[in-house]
PyMOL Python script that loads the backbone (N, CA, C, O; Angstrom):
from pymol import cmd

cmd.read_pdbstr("""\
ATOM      1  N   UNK A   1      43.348 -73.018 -96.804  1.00  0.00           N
ATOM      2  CA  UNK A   1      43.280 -71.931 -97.759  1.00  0.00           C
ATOM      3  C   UNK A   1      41.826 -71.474 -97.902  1.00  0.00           C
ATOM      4  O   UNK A   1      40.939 -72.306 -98.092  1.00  0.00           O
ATOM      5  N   UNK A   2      41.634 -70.491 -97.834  1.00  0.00           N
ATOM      6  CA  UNK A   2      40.111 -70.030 -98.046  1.00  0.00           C
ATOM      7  C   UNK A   2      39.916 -69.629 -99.274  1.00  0.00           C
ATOM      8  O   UNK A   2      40.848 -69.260 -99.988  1.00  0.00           O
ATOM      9  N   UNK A   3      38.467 -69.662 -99.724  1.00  0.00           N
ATOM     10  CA  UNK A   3      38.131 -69.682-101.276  1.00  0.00           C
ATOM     11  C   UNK A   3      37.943 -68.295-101.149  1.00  0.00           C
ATOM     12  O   UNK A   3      37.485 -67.596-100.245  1.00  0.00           O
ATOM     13  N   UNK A   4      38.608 -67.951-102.761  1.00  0.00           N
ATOM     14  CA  UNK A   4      38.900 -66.836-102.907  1.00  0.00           C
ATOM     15  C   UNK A   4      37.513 -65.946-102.978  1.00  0.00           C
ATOM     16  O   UNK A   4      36.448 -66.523-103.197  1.00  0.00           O
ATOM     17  N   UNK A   5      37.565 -64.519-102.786  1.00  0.00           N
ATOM     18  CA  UNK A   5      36.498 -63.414-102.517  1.00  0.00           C
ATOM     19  C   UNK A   5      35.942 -63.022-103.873  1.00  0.00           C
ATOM     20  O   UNK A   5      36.294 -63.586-104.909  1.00  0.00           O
ATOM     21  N   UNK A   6      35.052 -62.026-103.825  1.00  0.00           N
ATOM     22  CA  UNK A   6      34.848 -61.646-105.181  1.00  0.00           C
ATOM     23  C   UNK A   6      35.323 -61.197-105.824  1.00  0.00           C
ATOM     24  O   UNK A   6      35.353 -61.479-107.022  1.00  0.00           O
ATOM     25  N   UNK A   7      35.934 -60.240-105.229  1.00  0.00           N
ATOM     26  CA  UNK A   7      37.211 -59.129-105.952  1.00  0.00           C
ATOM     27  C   UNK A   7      38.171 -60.132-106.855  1.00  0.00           C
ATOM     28  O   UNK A   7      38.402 -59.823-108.024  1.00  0.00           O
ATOM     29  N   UNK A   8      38.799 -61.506-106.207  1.00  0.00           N
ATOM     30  CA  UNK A   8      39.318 -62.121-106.465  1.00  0.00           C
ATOM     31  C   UNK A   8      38.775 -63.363-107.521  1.00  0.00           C
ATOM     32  O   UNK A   8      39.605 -63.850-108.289  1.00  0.00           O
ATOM     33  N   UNK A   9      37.652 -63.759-107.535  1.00  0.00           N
ATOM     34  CA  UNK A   9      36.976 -64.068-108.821  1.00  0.00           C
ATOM     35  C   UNK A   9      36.871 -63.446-109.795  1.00  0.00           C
ATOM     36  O   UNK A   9      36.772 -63.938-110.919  1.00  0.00           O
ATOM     37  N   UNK A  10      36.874 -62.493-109.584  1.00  0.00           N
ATOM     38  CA  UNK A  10      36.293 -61.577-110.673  1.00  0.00           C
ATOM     39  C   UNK A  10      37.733 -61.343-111.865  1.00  0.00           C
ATOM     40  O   UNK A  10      37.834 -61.562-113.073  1.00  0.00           O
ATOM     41  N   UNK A  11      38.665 -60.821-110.861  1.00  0.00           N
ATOM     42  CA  UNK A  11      40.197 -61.135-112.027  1.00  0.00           C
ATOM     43  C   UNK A  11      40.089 -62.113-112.342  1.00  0.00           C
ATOM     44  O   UNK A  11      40.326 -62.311-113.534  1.00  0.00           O
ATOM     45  N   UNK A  12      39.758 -63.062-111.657  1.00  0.00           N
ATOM     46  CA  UNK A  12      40.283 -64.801-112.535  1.00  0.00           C
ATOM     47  C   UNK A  12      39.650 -64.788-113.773  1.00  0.00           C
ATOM     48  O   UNK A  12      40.252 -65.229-114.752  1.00  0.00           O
ATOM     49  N   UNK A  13      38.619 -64.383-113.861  1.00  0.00           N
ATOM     50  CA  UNK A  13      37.109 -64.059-114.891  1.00  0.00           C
ATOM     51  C   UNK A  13      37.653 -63.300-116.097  1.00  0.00           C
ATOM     52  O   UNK A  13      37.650 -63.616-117.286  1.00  0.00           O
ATOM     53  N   UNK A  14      38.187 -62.067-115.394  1.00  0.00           N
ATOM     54  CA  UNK A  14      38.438 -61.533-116.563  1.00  0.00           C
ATOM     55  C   UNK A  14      39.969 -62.031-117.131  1.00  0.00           C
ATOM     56  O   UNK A  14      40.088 -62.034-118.356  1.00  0.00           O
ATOM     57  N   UNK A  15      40.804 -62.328-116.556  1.00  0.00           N
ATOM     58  CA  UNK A  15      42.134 -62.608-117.040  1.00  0.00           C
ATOM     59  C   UNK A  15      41.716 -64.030-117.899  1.00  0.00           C
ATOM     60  O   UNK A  15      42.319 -64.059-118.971  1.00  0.00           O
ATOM     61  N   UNK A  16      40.837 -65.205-117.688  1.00  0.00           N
ATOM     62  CA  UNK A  16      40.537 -66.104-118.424  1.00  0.00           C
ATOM     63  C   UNK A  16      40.181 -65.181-119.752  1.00  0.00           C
ATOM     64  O   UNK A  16      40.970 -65.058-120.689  1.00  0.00           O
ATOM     65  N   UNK A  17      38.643 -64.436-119.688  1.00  0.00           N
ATOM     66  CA  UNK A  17      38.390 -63.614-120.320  1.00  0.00           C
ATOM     67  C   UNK A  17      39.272 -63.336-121.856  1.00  0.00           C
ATOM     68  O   UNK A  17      39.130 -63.763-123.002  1.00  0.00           O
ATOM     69  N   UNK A  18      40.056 -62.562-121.306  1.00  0.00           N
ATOM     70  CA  UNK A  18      41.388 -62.404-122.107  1.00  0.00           C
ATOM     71  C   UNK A  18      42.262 -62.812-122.598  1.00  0.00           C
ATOM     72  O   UNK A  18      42.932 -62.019-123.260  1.00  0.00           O
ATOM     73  N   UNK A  19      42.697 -64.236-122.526  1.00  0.00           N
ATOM     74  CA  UNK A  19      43.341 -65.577-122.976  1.00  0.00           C
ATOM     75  C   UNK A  19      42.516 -65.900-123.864  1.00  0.00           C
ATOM     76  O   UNK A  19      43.015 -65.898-124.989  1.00  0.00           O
ATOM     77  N   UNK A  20      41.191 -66.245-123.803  1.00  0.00           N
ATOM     78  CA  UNK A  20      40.120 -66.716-124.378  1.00  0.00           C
ATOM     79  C   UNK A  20      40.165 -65.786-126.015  1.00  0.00           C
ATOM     80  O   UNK A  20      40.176 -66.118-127.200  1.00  0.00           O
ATOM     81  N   UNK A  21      40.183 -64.464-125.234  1.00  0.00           N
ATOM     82  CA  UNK A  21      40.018 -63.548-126.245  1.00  0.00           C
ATOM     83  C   UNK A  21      40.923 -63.741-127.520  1.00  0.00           C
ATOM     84  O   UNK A  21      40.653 -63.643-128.717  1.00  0.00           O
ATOM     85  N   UNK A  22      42.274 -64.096-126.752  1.00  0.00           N
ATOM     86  CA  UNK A  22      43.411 -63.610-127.549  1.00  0.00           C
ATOM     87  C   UNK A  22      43.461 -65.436-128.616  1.00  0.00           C
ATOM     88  O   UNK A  22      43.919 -65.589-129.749  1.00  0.00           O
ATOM     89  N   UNK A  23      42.858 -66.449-127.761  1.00  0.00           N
ATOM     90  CA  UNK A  23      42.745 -67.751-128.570  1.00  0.00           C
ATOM     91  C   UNK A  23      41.633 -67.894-129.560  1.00  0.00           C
ATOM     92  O   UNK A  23      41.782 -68.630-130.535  1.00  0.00           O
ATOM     93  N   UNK A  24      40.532 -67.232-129.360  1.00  0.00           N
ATOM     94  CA  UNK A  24      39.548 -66.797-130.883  1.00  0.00           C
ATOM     95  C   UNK A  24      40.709 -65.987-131.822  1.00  0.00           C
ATOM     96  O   UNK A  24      41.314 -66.393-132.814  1.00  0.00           O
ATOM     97  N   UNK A  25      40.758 -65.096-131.342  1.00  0.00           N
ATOM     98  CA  UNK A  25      41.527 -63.889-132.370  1.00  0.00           C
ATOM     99  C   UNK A  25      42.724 -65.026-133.279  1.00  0.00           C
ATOM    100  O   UNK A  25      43.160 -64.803-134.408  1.00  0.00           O
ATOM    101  N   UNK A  26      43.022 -66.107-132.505  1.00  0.00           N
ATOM    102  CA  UNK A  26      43.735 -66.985-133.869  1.00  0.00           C
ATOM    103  C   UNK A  26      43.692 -68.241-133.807  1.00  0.00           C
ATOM    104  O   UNK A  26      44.534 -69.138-133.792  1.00  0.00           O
ATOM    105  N   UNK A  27      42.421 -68.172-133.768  1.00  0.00           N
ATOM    106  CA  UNK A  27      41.227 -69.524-134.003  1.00  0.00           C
ATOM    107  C   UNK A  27      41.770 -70.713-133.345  1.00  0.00           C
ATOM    108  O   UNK A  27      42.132 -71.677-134.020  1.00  0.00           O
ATOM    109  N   UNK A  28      41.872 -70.704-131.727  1.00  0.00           N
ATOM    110  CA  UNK A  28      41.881 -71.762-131.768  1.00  0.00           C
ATOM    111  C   UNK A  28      41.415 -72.185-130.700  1.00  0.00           C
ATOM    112  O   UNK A  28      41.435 -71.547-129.647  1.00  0.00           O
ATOM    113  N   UNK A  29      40.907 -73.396-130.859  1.00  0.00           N
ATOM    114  CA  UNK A  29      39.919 -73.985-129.789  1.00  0.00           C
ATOM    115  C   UNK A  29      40.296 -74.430-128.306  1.00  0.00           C
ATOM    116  O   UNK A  29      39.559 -74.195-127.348  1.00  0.00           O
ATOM    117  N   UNK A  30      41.482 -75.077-128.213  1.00  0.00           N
ATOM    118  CA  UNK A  30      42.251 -75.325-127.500  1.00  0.00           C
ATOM    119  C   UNK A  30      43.290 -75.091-126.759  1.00  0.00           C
ATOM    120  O   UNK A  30      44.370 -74.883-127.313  1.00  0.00           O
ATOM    121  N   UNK A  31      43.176 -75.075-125.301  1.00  0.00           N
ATOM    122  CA  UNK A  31      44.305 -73.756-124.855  1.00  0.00           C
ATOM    123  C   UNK A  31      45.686 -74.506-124.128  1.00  0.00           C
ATOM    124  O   UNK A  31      45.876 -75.204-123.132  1.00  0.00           O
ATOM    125  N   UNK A  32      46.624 -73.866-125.361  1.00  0.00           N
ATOM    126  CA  UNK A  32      47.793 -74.475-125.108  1.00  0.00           C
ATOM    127  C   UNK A  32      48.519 -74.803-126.501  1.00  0.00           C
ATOM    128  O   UNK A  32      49.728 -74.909-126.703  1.00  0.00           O
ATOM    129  N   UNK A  33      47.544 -74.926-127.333  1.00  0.00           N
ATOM    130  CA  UNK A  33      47.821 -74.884-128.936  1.00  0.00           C
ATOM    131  C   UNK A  33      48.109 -73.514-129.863  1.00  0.00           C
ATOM    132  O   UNK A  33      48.044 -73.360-131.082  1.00  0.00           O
ATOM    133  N   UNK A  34      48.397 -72.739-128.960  1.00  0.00           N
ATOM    134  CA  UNK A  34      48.571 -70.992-129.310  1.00  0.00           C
ATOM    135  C   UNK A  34      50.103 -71.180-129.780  1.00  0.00           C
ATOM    136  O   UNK A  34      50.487 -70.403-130.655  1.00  0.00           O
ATOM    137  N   UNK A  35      50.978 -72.093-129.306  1.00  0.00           N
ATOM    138  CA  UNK A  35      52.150 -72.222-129.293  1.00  0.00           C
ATOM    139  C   UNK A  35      52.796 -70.523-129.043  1.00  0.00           C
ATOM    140  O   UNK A  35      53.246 -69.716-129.856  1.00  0.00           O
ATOM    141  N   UNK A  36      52.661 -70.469-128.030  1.00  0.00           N
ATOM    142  CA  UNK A  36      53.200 -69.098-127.065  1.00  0.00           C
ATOM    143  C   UNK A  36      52.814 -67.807-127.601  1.00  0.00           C
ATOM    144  O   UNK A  36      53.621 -66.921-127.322  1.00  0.00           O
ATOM    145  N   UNK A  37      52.074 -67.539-128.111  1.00  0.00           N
ATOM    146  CA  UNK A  37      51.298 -66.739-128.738  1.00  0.00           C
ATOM    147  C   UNK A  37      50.629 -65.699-127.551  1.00  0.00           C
ATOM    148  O   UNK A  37      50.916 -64.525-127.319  1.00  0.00           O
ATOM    149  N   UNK A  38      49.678 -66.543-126.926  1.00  0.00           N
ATOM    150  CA  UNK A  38      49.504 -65.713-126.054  1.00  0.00           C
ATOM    151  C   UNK A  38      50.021 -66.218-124.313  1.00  0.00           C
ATOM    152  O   UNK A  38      49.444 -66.653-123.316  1.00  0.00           O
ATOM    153  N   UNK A  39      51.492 -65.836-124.713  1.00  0.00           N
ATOM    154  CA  UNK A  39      51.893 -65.899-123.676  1.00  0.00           C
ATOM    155  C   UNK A  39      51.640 -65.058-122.473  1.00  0.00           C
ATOM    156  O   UNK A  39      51.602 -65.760-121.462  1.00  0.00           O
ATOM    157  N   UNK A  40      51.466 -63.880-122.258  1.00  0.00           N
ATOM    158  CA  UNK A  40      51.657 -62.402-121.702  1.00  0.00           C
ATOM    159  C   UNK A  40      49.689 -63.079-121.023  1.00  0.00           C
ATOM    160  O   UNK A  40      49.500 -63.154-119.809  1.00  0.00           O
ATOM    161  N   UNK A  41      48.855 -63.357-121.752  1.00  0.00           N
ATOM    162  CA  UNK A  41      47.932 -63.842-121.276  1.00  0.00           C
ATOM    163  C   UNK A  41      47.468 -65.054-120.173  1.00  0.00           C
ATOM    164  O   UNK A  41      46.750 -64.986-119.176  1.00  0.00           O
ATOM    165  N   UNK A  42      48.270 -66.307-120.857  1.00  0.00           N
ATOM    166  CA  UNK A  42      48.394 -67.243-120.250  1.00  0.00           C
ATOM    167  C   UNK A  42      48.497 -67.149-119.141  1.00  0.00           C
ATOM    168  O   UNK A  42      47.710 -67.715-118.382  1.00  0.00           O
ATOM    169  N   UNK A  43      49.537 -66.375-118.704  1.00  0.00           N
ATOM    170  CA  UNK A  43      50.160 -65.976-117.635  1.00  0.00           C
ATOM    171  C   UNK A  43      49.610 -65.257-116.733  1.00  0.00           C
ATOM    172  O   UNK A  43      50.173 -65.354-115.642  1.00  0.00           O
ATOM    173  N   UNK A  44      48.643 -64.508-116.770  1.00  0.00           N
ATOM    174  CA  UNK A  44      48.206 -63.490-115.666  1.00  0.00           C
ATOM    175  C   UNK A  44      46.499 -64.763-115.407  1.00  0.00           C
ATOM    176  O   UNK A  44      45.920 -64.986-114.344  1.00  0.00           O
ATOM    177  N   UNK A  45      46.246 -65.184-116.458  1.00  0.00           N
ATOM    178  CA  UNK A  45      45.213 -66.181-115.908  1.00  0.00           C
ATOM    179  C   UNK A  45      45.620 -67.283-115.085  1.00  0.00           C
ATOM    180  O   UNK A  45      44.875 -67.712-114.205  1.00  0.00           O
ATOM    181  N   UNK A  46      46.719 -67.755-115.304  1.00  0.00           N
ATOM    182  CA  UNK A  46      47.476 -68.852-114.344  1.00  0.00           C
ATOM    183  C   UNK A  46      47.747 -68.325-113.293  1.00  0.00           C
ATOM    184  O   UNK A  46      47.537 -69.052-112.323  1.00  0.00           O
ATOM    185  N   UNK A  47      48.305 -66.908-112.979  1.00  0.00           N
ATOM    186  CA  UNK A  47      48.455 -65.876-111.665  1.00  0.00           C
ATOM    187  C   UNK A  47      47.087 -65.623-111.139  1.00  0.00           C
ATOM    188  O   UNK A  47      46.888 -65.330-109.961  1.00  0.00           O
ATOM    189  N   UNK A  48      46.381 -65.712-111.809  1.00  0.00           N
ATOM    190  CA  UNK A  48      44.783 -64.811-111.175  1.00  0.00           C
ATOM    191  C   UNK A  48      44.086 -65.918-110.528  1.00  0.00           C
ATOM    192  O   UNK A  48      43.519 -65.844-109.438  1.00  0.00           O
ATOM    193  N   UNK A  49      44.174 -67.058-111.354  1.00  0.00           N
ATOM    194  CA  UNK A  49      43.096 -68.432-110.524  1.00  0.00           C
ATOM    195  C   UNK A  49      44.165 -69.640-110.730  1.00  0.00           C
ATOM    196  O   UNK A  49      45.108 -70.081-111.387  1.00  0.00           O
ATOM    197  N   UNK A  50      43.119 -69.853-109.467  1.00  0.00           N
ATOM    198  CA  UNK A  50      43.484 -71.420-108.917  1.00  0.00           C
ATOM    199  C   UNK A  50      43.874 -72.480-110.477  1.00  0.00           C
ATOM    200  O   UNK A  50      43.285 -72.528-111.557  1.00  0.00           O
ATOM    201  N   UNK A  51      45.149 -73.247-109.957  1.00  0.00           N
ATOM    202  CA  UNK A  51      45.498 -74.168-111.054  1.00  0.00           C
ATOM    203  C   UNK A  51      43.876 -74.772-111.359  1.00  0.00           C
ATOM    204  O   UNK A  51      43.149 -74.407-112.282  1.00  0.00           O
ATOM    205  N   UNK A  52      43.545 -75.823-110.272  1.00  0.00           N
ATOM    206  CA  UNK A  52      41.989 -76.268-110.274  1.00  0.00           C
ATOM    207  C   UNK A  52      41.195 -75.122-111.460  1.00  0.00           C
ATOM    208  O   UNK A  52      40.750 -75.413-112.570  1.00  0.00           O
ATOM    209  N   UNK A  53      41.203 -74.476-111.136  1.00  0.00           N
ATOM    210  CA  UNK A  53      40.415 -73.526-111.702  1.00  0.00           C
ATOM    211  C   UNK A  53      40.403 -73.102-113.533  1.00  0.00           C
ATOM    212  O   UNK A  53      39.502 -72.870-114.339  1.00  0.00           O
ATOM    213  N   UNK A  54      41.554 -73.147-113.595  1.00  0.00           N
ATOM    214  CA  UNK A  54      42.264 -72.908-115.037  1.00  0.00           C
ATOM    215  C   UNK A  54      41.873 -74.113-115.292  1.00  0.00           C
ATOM    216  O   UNK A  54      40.852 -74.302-115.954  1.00  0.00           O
ATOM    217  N   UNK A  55      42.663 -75.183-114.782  1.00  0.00           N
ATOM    218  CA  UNK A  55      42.304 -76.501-115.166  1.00  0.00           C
ATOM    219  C   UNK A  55      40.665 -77.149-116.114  1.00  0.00           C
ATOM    220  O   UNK A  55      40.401 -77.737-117.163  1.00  0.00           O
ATOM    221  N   UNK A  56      39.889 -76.537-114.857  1.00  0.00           N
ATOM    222  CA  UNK A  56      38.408 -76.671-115.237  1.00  0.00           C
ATOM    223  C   UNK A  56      38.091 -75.598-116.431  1.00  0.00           C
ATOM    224  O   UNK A  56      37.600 -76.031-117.474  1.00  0.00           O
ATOM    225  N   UNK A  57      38.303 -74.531-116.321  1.00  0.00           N
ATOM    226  CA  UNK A  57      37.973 -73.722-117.558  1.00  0.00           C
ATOM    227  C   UNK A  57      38.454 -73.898-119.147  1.00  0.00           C
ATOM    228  O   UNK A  57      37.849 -73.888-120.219  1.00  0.00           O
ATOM    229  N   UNK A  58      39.529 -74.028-118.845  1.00  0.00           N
ATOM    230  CA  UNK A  58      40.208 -75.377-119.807  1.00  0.00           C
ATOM    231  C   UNK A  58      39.284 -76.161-120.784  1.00  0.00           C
ATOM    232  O   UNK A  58      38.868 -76.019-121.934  1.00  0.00           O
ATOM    233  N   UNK A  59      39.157 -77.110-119.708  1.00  0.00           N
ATOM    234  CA  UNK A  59      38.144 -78.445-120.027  1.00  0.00           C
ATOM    235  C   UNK A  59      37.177 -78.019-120.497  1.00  0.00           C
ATOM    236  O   UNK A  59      36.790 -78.575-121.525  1.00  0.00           O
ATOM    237  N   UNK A  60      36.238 -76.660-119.863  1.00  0.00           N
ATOM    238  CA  UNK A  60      34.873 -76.413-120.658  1.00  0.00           C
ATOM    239  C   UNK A  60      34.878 -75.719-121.688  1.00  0.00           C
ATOM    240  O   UNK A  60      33.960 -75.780-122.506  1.00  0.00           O
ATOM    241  N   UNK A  61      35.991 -74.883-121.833  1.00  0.00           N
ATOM    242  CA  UNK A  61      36.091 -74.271-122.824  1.00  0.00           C
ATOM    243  C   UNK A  61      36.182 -75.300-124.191  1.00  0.00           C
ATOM    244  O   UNK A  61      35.375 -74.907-125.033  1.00  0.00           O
ATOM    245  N   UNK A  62      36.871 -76.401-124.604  1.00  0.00           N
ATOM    246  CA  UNK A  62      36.922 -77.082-125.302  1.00  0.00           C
ATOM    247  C   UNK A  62      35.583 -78.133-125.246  1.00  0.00           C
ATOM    248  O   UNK A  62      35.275 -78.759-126.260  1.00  0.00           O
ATOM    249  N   UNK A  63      34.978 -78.245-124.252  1.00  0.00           N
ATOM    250  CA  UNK A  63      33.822 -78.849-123.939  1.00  0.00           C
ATOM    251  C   UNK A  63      32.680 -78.192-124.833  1.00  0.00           C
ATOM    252  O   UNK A  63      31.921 -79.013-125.347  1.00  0.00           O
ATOM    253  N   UNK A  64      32.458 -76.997-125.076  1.00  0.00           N
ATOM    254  CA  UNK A  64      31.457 -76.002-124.977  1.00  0.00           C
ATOM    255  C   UNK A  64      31.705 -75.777-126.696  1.00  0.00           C
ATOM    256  O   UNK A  64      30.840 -75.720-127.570  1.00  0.00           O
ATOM    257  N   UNK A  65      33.139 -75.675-126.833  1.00  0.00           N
ATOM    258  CA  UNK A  65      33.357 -75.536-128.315  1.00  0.00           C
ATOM    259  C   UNK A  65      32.819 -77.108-129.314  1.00  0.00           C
ATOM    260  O   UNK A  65      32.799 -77.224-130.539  1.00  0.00           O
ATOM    261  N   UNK A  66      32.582 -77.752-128.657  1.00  0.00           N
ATOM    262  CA  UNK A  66      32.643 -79.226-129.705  1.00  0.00           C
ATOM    263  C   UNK A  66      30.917 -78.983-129.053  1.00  0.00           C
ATOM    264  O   UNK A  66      30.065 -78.909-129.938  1.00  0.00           O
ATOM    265  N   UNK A  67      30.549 -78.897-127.993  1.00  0.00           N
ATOM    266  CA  UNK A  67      28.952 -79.239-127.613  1.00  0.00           C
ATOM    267  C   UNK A  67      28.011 -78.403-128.737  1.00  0.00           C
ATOM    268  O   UNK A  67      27.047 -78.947-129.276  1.00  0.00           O
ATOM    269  N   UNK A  68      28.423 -76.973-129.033  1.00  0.00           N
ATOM    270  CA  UNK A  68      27.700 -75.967-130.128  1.00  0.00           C
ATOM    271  C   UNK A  68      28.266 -76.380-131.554  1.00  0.00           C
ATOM    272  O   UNK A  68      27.459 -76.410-132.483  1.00  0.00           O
ATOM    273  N   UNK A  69      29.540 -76.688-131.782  1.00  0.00           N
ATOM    274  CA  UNK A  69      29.822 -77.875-133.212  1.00  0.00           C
ATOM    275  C   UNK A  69      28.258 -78.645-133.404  1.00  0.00           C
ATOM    276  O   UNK A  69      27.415 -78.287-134.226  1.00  0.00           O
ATOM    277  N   UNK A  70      28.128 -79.671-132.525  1.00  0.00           N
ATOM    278  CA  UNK A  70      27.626 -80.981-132.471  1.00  0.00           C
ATOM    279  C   UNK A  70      25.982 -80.147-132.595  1.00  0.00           C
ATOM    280  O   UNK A  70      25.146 -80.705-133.307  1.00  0.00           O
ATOM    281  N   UNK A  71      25.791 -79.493-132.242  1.00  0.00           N
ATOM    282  CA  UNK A  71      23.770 -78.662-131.896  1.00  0.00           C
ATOM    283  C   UNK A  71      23.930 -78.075-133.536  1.00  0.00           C
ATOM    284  O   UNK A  71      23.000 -78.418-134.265  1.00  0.00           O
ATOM    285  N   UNK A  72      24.935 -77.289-134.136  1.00  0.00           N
ATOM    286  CA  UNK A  72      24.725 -76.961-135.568  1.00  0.00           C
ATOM    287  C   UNK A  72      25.018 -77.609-136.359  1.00  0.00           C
ATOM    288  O   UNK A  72      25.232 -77.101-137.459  1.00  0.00           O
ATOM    289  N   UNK A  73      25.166 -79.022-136.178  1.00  0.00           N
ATOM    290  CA  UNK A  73      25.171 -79.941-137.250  1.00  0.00           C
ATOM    291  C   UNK A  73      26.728 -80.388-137.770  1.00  0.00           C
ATOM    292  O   UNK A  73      26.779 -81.052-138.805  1.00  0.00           O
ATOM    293  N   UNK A  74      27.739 -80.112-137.219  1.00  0.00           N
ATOM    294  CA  UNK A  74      29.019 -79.950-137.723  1.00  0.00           C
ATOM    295  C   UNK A  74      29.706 -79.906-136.929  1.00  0.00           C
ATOM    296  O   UNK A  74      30.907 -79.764-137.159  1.00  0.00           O
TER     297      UNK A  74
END
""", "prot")
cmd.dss("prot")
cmd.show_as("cartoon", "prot")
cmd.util.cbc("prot")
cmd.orient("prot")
């Protein structure tokens, strides 16, 4: 399988993007805890990138949320 092009990063980017978006908009840190909320999202980011990929963004996303917790004191 060859790693995907730019054109093809770039949706993954933004379709994460937009999941992301739609999991602030009802606060929540963790993706998968939307309880189908943003389904219609989920979905085109799971279509756009690599499981691996989601997988990892995933992880940092909740990574990144507790690392800026922990730097402001809370």
């Amino acid at each position: 399988m060859d790693p995907p092009n730019r054109t093809q990063r770039q949706r993954c980017w933004e379709a994460r993007d937009a999941y992301y978006k739609c999991l602030d908009s009802l606060k929540v840190n963790t993706p998968g805890e939307e309880g189908g909320k943003c389904a219609e999202e989920v979905a085109a980011f799971s279509k756009a990138c690599a499981a691996s990929w989601v997988e990892h963004f995933n992880r940092k996303r909740v990574f990144d949320i507790k690392q800026a917790a922990a730097l402001r004191g809370g």
